[in-house]
Structure formats: C-alpha cells, structure tokens
C-alpha positions as CSV (number, residue, x, y, z in Angstrom):
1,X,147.3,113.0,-238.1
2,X,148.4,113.2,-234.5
3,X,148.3,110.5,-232.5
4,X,148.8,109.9,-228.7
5,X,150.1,106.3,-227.7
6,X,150.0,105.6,-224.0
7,X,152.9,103.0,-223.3
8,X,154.5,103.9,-225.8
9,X,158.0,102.7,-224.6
10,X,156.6,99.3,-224.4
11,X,156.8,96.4,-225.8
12,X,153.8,96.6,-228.0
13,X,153.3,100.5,-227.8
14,X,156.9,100.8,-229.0
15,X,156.0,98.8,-232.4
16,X,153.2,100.6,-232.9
17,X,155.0,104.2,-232.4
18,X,156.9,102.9,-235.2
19,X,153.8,101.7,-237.4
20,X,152.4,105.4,-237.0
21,X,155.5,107.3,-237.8
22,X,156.0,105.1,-240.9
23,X,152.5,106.3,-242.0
24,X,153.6,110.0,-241.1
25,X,151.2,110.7,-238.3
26,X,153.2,112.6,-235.3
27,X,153.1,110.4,-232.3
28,X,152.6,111.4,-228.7
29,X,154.2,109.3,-226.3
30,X,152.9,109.2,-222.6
31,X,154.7,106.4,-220.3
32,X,155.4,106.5,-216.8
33,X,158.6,103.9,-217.6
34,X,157.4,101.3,-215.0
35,X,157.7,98.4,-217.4
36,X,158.0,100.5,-220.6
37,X,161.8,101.6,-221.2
38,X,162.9,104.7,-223.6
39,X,165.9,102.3,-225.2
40,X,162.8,100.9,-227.0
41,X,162.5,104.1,-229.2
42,X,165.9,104.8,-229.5
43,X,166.1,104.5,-232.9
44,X,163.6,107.8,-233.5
45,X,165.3,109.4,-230.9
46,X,166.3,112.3,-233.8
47,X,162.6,112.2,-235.2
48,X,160.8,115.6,-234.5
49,X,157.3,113.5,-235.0
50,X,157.8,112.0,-232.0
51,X,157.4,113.7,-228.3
52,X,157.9,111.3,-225.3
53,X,155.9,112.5,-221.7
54,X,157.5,111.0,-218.8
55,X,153.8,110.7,-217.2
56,X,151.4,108.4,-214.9
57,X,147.6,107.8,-216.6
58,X,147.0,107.7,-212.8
59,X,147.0,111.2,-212.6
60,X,144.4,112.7,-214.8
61,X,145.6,116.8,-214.2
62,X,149.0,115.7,-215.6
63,X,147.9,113.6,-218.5
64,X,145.2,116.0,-219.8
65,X,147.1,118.9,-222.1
66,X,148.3,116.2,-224.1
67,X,145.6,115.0,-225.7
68,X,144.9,118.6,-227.1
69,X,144.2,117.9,-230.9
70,X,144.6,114.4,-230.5
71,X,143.0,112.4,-233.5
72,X,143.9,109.2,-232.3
73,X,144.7,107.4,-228.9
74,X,146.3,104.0,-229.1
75,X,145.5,102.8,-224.8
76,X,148.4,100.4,-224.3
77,X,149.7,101.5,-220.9
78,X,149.2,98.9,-217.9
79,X,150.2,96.1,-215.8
80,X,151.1,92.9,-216.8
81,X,151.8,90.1,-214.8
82,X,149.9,87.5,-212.9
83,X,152.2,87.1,-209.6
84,X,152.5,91.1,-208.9
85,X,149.0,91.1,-209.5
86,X,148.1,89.1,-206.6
87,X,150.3,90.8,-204.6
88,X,149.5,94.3,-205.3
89,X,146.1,94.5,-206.3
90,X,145.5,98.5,-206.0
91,X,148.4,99.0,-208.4
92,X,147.1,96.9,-210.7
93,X,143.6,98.3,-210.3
94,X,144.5,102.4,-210.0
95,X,146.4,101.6,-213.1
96,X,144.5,99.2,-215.5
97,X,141.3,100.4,-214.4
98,X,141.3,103.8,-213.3
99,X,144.2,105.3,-215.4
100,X,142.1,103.6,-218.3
101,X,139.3,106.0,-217.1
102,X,141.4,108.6,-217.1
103,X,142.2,108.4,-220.4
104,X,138.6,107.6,-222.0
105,X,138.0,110.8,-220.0
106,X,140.7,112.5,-221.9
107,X,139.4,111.1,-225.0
108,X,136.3,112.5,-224.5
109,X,136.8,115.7,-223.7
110,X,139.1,116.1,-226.4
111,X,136.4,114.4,-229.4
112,X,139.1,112.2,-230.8
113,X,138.4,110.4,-233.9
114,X,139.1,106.8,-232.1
115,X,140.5,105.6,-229.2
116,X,141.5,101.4,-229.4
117,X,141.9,99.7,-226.1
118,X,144.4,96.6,-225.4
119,X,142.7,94.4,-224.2
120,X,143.3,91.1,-222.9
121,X,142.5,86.8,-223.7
122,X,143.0,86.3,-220.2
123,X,139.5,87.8,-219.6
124,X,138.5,84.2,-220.7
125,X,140.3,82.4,-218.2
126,X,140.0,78.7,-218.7
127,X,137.8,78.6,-222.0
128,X,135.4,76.1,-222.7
129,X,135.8,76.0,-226.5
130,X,138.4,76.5,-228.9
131,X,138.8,78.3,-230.8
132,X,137.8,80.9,-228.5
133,X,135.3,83.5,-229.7
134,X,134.7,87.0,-228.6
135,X,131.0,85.4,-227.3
136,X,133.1,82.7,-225.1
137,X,132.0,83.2,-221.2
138,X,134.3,85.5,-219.0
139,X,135.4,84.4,-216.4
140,X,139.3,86.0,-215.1
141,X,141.3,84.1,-213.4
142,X,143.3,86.3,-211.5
143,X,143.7,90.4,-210.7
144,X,145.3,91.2,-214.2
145,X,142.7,89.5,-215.8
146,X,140.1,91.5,-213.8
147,X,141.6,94.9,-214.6
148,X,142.1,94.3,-217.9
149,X,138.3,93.2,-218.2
150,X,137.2,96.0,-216.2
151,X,139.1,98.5,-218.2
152,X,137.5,97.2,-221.3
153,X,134.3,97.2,-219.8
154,X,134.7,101.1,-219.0
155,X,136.2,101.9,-222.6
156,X,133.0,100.1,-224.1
157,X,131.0,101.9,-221.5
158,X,132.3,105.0,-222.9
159,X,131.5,104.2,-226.1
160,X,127.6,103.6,-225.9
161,X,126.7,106.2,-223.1
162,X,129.1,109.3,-224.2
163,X,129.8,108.1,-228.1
164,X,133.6,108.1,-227.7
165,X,134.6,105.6,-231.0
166,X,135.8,102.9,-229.2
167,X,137.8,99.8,-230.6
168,X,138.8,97.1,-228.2
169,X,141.5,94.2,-229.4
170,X,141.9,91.1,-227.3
171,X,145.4,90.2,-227.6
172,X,146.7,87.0,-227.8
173,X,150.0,85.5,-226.4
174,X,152.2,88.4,-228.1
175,X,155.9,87.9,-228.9
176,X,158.3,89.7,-230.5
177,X,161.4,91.9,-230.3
178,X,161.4,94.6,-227.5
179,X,159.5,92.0,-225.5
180,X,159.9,92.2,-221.7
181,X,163.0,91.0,-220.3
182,X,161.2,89.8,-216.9
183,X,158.5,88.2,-215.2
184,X,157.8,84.0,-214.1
185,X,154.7,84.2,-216.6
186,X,153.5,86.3,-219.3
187,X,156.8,87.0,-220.8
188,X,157.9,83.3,-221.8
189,X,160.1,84.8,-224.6
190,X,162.1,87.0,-222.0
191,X,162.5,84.0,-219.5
192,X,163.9,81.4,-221.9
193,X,166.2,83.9,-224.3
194,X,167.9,84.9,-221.2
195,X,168.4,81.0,-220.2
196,X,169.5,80.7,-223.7
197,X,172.1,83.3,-223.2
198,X,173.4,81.8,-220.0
199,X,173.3,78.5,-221.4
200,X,170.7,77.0,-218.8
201,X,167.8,75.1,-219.3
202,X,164.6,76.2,-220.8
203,X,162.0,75.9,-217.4
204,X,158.9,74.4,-219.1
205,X,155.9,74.7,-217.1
206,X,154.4,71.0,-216.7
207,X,154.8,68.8,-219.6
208,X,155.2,71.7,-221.9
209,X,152.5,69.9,-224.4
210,X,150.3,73.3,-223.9
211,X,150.0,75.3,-226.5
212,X,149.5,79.0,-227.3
213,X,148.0,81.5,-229.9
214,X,152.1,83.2,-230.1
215,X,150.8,86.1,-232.4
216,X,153.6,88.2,-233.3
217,X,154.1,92.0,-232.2
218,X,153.8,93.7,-235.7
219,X,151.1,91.6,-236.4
220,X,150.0,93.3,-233.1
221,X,150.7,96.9,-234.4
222,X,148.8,96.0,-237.7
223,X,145.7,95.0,-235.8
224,X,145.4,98.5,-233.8
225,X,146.1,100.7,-236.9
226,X,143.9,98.9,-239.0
227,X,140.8,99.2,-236.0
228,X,142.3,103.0,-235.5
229,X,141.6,103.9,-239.2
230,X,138.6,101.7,-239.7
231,X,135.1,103.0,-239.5
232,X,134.4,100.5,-236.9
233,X,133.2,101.6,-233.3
234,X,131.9,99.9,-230.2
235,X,133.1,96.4,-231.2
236,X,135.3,93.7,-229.5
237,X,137.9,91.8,-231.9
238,X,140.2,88.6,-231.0
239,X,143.7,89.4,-232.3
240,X,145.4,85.7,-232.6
241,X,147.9,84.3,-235.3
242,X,145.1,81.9,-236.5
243,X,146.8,79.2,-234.9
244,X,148.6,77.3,-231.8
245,X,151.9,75.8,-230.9
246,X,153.2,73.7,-228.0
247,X,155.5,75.2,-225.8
248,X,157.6,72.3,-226.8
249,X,157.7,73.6,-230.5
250,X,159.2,76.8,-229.0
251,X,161.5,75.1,-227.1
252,X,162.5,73.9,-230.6
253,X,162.8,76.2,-232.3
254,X,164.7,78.2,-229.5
255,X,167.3,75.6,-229.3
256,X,168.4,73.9,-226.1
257,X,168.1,71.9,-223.1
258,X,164.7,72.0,-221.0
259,X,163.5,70.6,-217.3
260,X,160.0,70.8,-216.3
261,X,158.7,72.5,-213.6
262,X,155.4,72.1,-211.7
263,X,151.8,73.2,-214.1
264,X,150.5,76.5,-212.8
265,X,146.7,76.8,-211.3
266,X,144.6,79.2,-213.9
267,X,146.1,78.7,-217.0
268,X,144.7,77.1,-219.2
269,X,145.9,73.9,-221.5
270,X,145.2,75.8,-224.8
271,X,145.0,79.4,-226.1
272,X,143.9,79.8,-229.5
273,X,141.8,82.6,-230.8
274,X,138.9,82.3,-233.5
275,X,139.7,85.3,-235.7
276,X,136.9,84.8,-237.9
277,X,135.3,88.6,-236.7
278,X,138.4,90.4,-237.4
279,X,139.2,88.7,-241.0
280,X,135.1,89.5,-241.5
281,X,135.0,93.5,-240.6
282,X,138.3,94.7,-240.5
283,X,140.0,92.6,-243.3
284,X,142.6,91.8,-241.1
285,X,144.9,88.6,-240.8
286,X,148.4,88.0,-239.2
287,X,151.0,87.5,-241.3
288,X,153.8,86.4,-239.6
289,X,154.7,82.9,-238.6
290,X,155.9,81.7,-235.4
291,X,159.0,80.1,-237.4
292,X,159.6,83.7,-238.9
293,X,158.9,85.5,-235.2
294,X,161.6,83.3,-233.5
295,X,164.1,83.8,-236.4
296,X,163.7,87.7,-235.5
297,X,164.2,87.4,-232.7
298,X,166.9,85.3,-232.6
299,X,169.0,87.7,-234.6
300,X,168.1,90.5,-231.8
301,X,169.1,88.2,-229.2
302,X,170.8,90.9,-227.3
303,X,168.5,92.6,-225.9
304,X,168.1,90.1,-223.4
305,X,171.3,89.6,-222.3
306,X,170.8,91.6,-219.2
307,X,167.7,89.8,-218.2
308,X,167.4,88.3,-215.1
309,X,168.0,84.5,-215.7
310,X,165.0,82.4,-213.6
311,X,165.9,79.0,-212.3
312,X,163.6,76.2,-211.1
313,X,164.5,77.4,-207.5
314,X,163.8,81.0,-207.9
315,X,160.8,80.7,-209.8
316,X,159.9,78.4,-207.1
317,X,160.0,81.1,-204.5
318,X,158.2,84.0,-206.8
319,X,155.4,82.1,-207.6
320,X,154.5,80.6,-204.1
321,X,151.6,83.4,-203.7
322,X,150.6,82.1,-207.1
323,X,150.0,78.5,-205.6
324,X,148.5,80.0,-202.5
325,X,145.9,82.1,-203.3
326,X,145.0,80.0,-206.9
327,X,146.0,76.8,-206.2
C-alpha cells in the first residue's frame, strides 16, 4: 500500500507516519513545515518507505504528481490556533479550506481507495449536551473552527457528489509526544511542559475546574488507520478518550505550582465526546489513559525545552484580539 500523509511532520501526522510504516505501507509525506517540523521523523530518517515533499496544499500544480498511485490519503495538514486565526483569516482559510480542496481534488483524480479528513470538536463550539454527539448543533466559535468545518463540509461534499471514499474524524483535545511546543491555546501540553522546565507556574485559564476529552495521539493514529482500512465511507466519527478531566487533574499530574489567569470567551466549560458511533461501526476505542499519556510524556520532556515559556503578562498581550473580537 502507498500512502500519502499531508502534515506529516506534525504532531499527529508524524504518529501516524509511524503507524503506517509499522504496517509496511510506503508513506508519502507532503508538509510545507509551517507548524509541522522534520525532527519529528527523524527517527525514519534511513527508511527508504518514507519520502518527505517540502510542499504547500495551497498550490494544487505542485502537490498533484504525488498522489500518482496513491491508495490512501491521511488530510492532516492545516492551521491550528484560535488567536492567529482571528488575526489572519485568509491563511487560515486558503489553507484549511482551499488546500483541503486541493487535495480531495487530488484524491479524485487519482481514484484513491480512501481519503480520511481531520477534522475538528471545535466545530461544536459551546455544546449544549454532553457527551457531545456527532448530531450535536454546529455552531464555531471562531475562524479555525470555521475552516476546519468548512473543510469537512467540502471533503463530505466530495464524497456524495463525485464518490471519493471519504472518512472524517473529529478529534478531540489530542496530546501526546511531538505535540506543538507553542501557542496561548490549543497546545496546553506545550505551554505548561515548558513552564515545567523553567520552573514557573502552570497559567491555568480561570478556575481550572474545566475539563477536557485529553485523547492521546496514538490513540489518534489508531482511529485514522482503523477508518482508512475500514469499509466505511461518507461518515462523521467523534474521536474522544471516552472520558474528561479537569485541567486541575493535569496540573497534577504534571507536578507544580499554578496561578490563574482570566477564563477565555468561546470555550467552552466541558469537552467530552460520546464515542458510542465509532465503538459501533468501526470497533474502535482508545486505549490509553491520561495517567499513562502524561507519564510518556514526562519521560520525553525534552522536546520542549526550547519552547517559548508564556507568562501571565505575555499571554496577556497575545490574546488581547482574542478578548476583542469574542469577548
């Protein structure tokens, strides 16, 4: 099998590179190395199954010759963040949204076997129930959330007017090793290891009694090459642990100090995923606990050592378009 994963020197796209190679498929990487980084797939870097393209899903010409006898396309590649987001709305949208096309495009033309979409919880916003179904109302928050949507909405489209086999996952709160080293939200893990490392404070967003669906990353990579492989099209799964923990318990479990800075408009109190759908079709459960996940990472605390460290003041001044425009 050849398969083509597009963010691949990502956080999450790096783990599931490594899922694929382990099964012996050769893996196509294309990443434009905005946020993904190539020390993330190192380790294969003497692995002739593995070709990485220095490439932007922006640009459909360039992309195109590499998904020639493509089986399967893992679509990882996009912008994360809520504050950038705000503040740079066409990159967020030429890339979460029209790259996507670009690459169900790609898919298309090439008659892959499956093509399975990250997608995102935040397309839920502030949800009414918990835990949160794949039936709960949309209703994004903020431009990430909106790309991320819309991109879905396009793969989907795909799928029912041109029958590309379509698969789209709606990730949960992932953590893990490799995760990203920056960013005021998003990447909670990144923001308090390198706090940890400096020996400041964990910066707990209000009263740090919210809790979150933490779902760890190879239970991420699981998910997407169990959907790949399945004979499952044109559905919508929630990926979650099958649970939710405080911020607090993280905090915990991290070990240290914490101060409290002011809650954020659009997030919500509580993430947690119903994951009944997925166990249903797809047989598919996580498997890791958030006590295993934090020991992991823990003893690959490294990797975040040259991580910007975030303070209450700094965070502060990077989120004051956050405060303006959702407050």
């Amino acid at each position: 099998m050849i398969s083509l994963v597009t963010g691949g020197c990502g956080f999450i796209g790096s783990h599931i590179v490594d899922r694929l190679l382990a099964e012996g498929h050769t893996v196509r990487v294309i990443d434009n190395f905005t946020t993904g980084r190539p020390e993330n797939l190192k380790h294969h870097k003497d692995n002739n199954n593995l070709t990485i393209y220095q490439l932007d899903i922006r640009n459909k010409t360039e992309i195109r010759d590499i998904f020639c006898g493509v089986d399967y396309v893992f679509h990882m590649a996009a912008l994360a963040d809520i504050v950038p987001s705000i503040q740079k709305p066409w990159e967020y949208y030429s890339t979460n949204v029209l790259g996507t096309y670009n690459v169900v495009e790609c898919a298309k033309e090439e008659g892959i076997k499956k093509l399975v979409y990250a997608a995102s919880s935040s397309c839920y916003g502030i949800p009414d129930k918990f835990p949160t179904d794949e039936d709960a109302k949309i209703q994004p928050q903020y431009p990430y959330a909106l790309t991320k949507r819309l991109g879905e909405e396009t793969v989907l489209h795909w799928g029912q007017v041109y029958g590309v086999p379509v698969v789209s996952l709606r990730l949960f709160n992932v953590y893990g090793t490799r995760s990203r080293t920056s960013g005021t939200y998003g990447a909670v893990f990144g923001v308090f290891l390198a706090q940890k490392l400096a020996g400041e404070p964990f910066t707990v967003v209000g009263t740090g009694e919210q809790t979150r669906d933490f779902t760890y990353v190879t239970d991420i990579a699981d998910a997407f090459y169990t959907a790949a492989i399945s004979n499952i099209t044109n559905e919508i799964f929630n990926v979650g642990s099958g649970g939710t923990y405080s911020v607090n318990r993280l905090c915990e479990l991290l070990g240290g100090e914490t101060i409290h800075i002011p809650k954020r408009p659009g997030e919500p109190d509580c993430t947690f995923a119903d994951t009944t759908k997925i166990e249903k079709v797809l047989n598919w459960k996580a498997k890791v606990s958030l006590e295993q996940g934090v020991k992991e990472i823990l003893d690959n605390i490294d990797y975040w050592r040259a991580a910007p460290v975030w303070t209450p003041d700094s965070i502060e001044e990077a989120t004051k378009d956050w405060f303006k425009y959702l407050g």
